[in-house]
PAVEX-399498 format. One record per residue (C-alpha): x, y, z; residue number from 1. Coordinates in steps of 0.02 Angstrom, whole numbers. Layout:
N
   east  north     up num
      X      Y      Z NUM
...
END
This chain:
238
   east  north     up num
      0      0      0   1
    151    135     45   2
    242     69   -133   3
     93    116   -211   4
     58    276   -137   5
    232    322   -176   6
    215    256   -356   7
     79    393   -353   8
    184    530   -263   9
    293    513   -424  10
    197    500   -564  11
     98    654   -519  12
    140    808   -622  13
    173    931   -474  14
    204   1102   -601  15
     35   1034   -655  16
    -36   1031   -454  17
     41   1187   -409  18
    -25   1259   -540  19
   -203   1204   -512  20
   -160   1284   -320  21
   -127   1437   -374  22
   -308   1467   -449  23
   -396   1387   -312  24
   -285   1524   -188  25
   -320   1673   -323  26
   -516   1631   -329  27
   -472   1617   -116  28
   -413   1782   -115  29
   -522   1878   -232  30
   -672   1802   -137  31
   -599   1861     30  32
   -571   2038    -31  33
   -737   2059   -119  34
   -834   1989     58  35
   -702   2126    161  36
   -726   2267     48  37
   -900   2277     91  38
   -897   2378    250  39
   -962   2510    361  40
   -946   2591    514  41
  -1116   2496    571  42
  -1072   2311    527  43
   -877   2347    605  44
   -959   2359    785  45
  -1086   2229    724  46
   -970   2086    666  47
   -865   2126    813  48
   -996   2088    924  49
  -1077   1938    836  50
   -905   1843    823  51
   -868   1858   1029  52
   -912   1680   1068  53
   -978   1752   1228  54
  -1122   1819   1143  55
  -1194   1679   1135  56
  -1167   1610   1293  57
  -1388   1636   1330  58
  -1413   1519   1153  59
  -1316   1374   1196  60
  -1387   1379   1386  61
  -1585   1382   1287  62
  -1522   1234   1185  63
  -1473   1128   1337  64
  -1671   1181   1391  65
  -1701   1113   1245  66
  -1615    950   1265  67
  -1680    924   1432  68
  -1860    941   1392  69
  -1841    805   1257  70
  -1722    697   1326  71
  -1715    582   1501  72
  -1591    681   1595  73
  -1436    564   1587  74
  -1459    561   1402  75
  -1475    751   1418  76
  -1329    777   1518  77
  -1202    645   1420  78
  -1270    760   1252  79
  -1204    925   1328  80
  -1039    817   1361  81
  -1032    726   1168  82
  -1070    933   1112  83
   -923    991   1230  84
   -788    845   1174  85
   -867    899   1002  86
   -803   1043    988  87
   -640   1023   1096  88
   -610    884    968  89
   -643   1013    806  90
   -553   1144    902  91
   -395   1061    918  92
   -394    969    742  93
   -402   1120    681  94
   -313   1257    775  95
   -175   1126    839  96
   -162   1001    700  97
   -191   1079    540  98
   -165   1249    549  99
     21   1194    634 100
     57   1070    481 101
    -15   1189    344 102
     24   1350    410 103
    -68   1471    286 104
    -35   1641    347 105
   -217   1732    389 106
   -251   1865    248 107
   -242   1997    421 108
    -65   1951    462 109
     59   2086    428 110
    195   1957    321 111
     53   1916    189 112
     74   2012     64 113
   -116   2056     34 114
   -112   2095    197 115
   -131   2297    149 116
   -295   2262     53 117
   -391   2165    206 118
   -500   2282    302 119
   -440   2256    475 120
   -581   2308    634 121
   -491   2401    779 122
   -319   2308    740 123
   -384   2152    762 124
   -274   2012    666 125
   -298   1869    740 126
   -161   1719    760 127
    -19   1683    634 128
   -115   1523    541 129
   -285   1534    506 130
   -326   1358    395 131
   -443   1294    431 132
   -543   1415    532 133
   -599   1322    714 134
   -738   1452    728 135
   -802   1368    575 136
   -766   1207    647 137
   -845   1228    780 138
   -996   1314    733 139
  -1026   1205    589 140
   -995   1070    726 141
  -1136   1118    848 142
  -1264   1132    677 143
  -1209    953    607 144
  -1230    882    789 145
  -1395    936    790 146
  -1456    890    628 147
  -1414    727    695 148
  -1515    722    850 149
  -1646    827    785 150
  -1737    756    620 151
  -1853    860    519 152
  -1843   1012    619 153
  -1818   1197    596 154
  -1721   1203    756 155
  -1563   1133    683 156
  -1581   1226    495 157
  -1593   1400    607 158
  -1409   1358    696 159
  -1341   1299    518 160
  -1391   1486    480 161
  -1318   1571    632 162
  -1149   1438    622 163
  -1146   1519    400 164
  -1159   1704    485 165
  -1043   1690    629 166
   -930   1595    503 167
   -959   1774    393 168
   -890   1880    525 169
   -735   1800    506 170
   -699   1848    331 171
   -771   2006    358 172
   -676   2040    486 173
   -522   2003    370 174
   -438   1844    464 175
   -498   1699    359 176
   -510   1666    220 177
   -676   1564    147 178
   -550   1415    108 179
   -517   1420    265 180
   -703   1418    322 181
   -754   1288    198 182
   -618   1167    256 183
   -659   1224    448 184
   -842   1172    426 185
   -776   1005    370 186
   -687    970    520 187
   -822   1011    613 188
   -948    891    521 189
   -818    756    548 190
   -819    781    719 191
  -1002    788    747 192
  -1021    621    661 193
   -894    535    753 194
   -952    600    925 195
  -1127    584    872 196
  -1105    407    829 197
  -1026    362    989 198
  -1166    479   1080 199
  -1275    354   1011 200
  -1184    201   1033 201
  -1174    232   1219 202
  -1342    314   1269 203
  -1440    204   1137 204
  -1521    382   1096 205
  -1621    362    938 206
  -1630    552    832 207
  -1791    623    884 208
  -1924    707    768 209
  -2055    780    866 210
  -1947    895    967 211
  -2029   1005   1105 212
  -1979   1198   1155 213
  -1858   1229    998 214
  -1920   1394    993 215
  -1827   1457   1142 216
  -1647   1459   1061 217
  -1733   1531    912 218
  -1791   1682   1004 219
  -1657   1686   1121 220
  -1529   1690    981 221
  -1653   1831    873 222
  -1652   1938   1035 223
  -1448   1932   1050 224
  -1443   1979    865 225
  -1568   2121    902 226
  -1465   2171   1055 227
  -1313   2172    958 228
  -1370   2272    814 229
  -1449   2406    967 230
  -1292   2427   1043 231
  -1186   2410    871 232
  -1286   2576    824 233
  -1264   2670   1005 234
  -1073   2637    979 235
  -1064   2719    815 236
  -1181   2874    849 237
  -1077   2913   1018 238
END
């Protein structure tokens, strides 16, 4: 199996490969910069805001309401643990693994050289690396997780939503790239099937489809967006 992986290694035409790189990072970066360039004094306090995992600190304490009104409680309890190894699983595959091995300089950082054409909020640059992005990986995470527990629901479409715009922040804000989003959201539906599967495996939890309160995250998560676009718009008229 190595022999033939090698065989592979050398057959391939790599001015051909790094070619075919090159475009996919051009289309990359002329996608980032088109999503950046579109900004305002309004969505720069806004996408500040929305991207502070903090934020939504109220959401994710709705959804464990959630799972404990549809769940027997040591079911509910060992899903809020699958959730948290989740996404200290995506975290780390991406932010310790990945980004280390790859290390694709964030378009914010000051030694990439588009780094003069990225909008940049109140100096923030992030880290060095930013591929793949763990926000995306673990917001993408959280919305595949629950499109595995919860079947034919809006609950978990409406956090595949919120996971798409707090992924949007990022590029917005100028420190990813959507690569590095796209490949972020992939680590973060690997995780959620692997931890899902072994949810299920040792709670014997079947994915359930009449699902009871899922409008309380919903609300909750409308009212922080509301909240954040009040104070987004005291902050730029003071």
């Amino acid at each position: 199996m190595i022999n033939m992986i090698n065989e592979i290694m050398l057959g391939l035409d790599w001015s051909i490969v790094n070619c075919q790189l090159s475009i996919v990072n051009d289309v990359d970066t002329d996608l980032l910069l088109w999503f950046n360039g579109a900004h305002n004094a309004f969505f720069d306090a806004f996408m500040t805001l929305f991207t502070n995992k903090w934020m939504w600190v109220p959401m994710y304490l709705a959804l464990i309401y959630v799972f404990f009104k549809n769940m027997a409680p040591k079911n509910a309890v060992a899903c809020v643990v699958a959730i948290i190894v989740m996404v200290a699983l995506s975290d780390q595959l991406s932010s310790a693994v990945i980004r280390q091995a790859v290390g694709r300089l964030r378009p914010s950082n000051l030694d990439n050289p588009i780094s003069d054409l990225v909008h940049i909020v109140d100096g923030y640059r992030g880290g060095k690396y930013g591929f793949p992005s763990s926000h995306a990986a673990n917001s993408f995470g959280l919305a595949f997780f629950l499109c595995y527990l919860f079947r034919r629901n809006a609950l978990p479409a409406f956090i595949m939503v919120w996971a798409i715009m707090n992924c949007y922040t990022r590029i917005y804000l100028g420190v990813h790239y959507p690569g590095d989003i796209l490949c972020g959201a992939l680590v973060g539906l690997f995780s959620a099937t692997l931890l899902w599967f072994m949810y299920k495996w040792l709670t014997k939890q079947e994915p359930i489809k009449d699902v009871k309160c899922t409008w309380v995250p919903i609300v909750v998560c409308l009212l922080v967006v509301v909240g954040i676009a009040i104070y987004s718009s005291y902050l730029i008229s003071n």
